[in-house]
C-alpha positions as CSV (number, residue, x, y, z in Angstrom):
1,X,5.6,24.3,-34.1
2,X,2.5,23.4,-32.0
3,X,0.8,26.8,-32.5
4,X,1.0,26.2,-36.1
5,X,-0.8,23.0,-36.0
6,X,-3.2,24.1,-34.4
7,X,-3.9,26.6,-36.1
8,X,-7.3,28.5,-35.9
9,X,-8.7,25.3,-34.2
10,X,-8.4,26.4,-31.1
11,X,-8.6,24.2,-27.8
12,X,-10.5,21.4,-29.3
13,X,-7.6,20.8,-32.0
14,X,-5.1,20.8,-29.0
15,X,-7.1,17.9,-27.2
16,X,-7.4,15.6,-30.1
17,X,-3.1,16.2,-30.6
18,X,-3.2,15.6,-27.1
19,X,-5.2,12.2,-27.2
20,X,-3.0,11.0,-30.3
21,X,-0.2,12.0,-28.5
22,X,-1.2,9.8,-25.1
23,X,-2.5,6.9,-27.3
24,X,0.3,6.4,-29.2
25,X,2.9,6.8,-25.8
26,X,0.9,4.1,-24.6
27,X,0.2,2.3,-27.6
28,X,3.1,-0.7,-26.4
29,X,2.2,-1.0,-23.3
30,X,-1.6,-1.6,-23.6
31,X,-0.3,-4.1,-26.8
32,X,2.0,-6.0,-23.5
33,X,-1.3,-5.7,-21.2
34,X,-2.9,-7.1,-23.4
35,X,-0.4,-10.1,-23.9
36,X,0.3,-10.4,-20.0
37,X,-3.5,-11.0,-19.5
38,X,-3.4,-14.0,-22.1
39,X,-1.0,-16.1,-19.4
40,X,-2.1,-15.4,-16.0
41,X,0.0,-17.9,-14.9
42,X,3.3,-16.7,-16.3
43,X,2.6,-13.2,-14.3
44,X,2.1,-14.9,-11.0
45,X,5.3,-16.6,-11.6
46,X,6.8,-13.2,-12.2
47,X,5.0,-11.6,-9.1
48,X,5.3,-14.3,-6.9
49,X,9.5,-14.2,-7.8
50,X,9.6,-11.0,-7.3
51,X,8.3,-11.1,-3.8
52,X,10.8,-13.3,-3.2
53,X,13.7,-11.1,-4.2
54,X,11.7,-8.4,-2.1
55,X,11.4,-10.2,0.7
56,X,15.4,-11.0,0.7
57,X,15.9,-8.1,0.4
58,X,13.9,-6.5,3.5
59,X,15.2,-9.3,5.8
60,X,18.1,-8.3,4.6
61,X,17.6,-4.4,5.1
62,X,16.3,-5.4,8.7
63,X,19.5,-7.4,9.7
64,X,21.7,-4.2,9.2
65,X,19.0,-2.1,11.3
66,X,19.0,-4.4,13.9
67,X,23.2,-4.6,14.1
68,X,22.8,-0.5,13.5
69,X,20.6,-0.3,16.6
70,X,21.8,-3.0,18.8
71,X,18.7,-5.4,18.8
72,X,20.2,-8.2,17.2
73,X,20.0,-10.4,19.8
């Protein structure tokens, strides 16, 4: 249990659990940051596909409003 951890230490115990507990959630993610940033180039390519797939997918999206409201003309 929490309370027993922390025993006496009050509030100052809690936050350091608290930090460990953060850091290490986060621990992967900052590790795939960390490899992302290495190959700029690779996330662009990621971004820029994704844009794409966005982009399809809000002309898409648009079509149907435009049949729905009678503006496709």
């Amino acid at each position: 249990m929490l309370a027993e951890q922390i025993g006496d230490a009050g509030a100052g115990r809690l936050k350091q659990l608290a930090t460990e507990a953060v850091n290490e959630r986060f621990a992967p993610f900052r590790a795939r940051r960390r490899l992302l940033a290495e190959d700029p180039g690779t996330v662009r390519q990621v971004l820029a596909r994704g844009n794409a797939q966005a982009n399809d997918q809000a002309d898409c999206t648009l079509a149907q409003v435009r049949t729905a409201m009678g503006m496709d003309y």
